[in-house]
N, C-alpha and C positions, 0 to 999 in steps of 0.2 A: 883799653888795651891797644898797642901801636900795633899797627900792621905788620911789623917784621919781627913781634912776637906770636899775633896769629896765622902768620905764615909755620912758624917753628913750632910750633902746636899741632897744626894739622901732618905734617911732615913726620910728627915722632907717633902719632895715632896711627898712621899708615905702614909705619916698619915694625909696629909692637903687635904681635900675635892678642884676639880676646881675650885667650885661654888665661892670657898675663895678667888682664886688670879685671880680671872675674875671680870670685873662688871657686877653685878644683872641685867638682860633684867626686860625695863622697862614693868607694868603691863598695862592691856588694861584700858584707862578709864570708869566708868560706864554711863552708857548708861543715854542718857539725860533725866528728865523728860518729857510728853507731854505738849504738848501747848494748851490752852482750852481757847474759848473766851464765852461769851453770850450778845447774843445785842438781845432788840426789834425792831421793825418798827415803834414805836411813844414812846415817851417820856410820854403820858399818854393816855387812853383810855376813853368814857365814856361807864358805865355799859349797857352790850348788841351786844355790838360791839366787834369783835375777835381781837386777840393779835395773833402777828407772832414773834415766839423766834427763832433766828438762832444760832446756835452752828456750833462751826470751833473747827478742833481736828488735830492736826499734831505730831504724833508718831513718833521715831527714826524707821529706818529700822530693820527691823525682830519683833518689838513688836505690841497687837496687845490685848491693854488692850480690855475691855467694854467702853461702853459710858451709863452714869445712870443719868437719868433727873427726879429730886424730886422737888414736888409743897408742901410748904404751905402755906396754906390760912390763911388772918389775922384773923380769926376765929380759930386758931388756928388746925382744921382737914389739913391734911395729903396724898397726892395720888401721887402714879408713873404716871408721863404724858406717859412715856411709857417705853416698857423693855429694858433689857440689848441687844445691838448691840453692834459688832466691830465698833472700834471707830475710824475712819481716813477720813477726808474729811469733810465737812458739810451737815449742813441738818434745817430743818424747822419745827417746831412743831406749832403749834395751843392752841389756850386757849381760851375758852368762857369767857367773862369777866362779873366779880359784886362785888367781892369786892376786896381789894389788894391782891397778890400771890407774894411769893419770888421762882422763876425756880434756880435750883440748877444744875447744870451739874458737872458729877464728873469720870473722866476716872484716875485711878490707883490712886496714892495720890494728885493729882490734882485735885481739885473743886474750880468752878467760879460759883456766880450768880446774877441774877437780879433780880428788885424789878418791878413787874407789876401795875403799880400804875392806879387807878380807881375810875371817878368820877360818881356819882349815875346820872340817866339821868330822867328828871324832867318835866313834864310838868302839864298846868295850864287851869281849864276850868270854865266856870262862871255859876251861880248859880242862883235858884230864878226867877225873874219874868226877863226876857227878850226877844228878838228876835234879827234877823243876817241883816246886810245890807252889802254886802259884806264882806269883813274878820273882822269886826268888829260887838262883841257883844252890840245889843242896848238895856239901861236900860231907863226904865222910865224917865223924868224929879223928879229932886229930890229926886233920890234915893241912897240908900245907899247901892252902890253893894256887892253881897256872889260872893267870889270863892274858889276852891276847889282844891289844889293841890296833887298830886299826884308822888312817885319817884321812880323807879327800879335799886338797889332791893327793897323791902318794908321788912321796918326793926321796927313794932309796940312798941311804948315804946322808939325808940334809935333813929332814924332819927329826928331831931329840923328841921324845915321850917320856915324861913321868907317870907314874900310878901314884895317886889316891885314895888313901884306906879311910873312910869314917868309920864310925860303932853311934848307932841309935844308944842313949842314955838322957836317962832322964827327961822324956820326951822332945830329945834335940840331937841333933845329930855334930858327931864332934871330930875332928879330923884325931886317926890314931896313927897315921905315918903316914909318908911320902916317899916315894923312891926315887932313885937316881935315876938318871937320865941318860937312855939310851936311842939311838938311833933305828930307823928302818931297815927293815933288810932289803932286799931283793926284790921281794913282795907286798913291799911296803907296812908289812906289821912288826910287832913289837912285842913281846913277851916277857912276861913278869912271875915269878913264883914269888908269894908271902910266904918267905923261911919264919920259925920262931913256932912259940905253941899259942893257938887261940880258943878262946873258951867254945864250949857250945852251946845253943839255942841264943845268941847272942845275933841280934840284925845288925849286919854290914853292907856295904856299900864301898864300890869302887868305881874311879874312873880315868879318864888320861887326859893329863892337862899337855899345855907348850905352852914353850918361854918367849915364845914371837921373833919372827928375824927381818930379813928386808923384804921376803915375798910376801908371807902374811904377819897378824897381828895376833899377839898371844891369844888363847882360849884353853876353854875345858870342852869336854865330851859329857857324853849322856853318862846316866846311871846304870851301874850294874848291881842288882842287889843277891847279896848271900847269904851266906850262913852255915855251920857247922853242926849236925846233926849231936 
């Protein structure tokens, strides 16, 4: 090699940065998002009865976001089920139930949630002139039975109720009408008279169904049992 090209060699090593005729170390990757589940303990609830929400939270090592659980109610209001904690591991919240709630869990830009879904819980009681012989309300012969339903939550104006009439036959029980569909009053209940003639010593059975709306999810109510002297 001539001198006046190891001259020009050493010259161009001395103005070129390492960094140039090395490769670049590669950089660290960014740190994973967390991992965020939300599950209930029932698929649906009826109003009155608690809701158990579990949240699972699995953070990369050394991070050590919050964990933030936001409720809103299909009524549209607003509440922190509860405050900000580090977020790593599980845990179990509680929820009074009545009408549908979406639980929101949300650590760092991660949010998952679910939908608390909630049927009104309804029962049915009889009316007017009667008396009990065992779990069976007794009407008059000939009569034309009042009942009076009732549903929690009580929503005046917004809850429709149906009645439900079976008759026991033939050791099964078999729907003999359905009523129309009326609203709560004031008090939240609902009142039904069975117009028409029904025979006697004949077991029946009533109760008050909904058609579901956006607060809750359709349902039936308990049994009322009767009968016609």
């Amino acid at each position: 090699m001539s001198k006046k090209v190891r001259v020009l060699l050493v010259a161009l090593l001395a103005v070129v940065p390492l960094g140039a005729v090395t490769s670049a170390r590669a950089t660290d990757p960014p740190p994973a998002p967390p991992e965020v589940s939300i599950t209930t303990d029932r698929p649906a609830y009826v109003a009155g009865t608690t809701a158990y929400i579990t949240i699972a939270v699995t953070q990369s090592p050394g991070d050590n976001d919050p964990l933030y659980i936001h409720a809103v109610r299909a009524d549209g209001t607003a509440f922190e089920l509860t405050g900000a904690d580090p977020a790593d591991g599980t845990r179990t919240e509680k929820l009074f139930t009545d009408i549908g709630t979406r639980i929101t869990a949300t650590v760092g830009s991660v949010s998952k949630y679910v939908d608390v879904r909630v049927r009104p819980a309804m029962a049915t009681g009889p009316g007017g002139k009667y008396g009990w012989s065992g779990r069976y309300a007794v009407y008059p012969r000939g009569a034309k039975p009042m009942f009076t339903s009732q549903s929690y939550p009580k929503r005046p104006g917004q809850i429709c109720l149906r009645h439900q009439v079976q008759r026991l036959r033939a050791g099964a029980w078999r729907t003999v009408t359905t009523s129309g569909c009326r609203l709560e009053n004031a008090k939240g209940l609902v009142s039904w008279r069975w117009t028409g003639t029904h025979p006697s010593r004949v077991k029946f059975r009533v109760r008050a169904t909904f058609g579901g709306d956006a607060r809750n999810l359709a349902g039936t109510g308990t049994w009322l049992y009767f009968r016609l002297r």
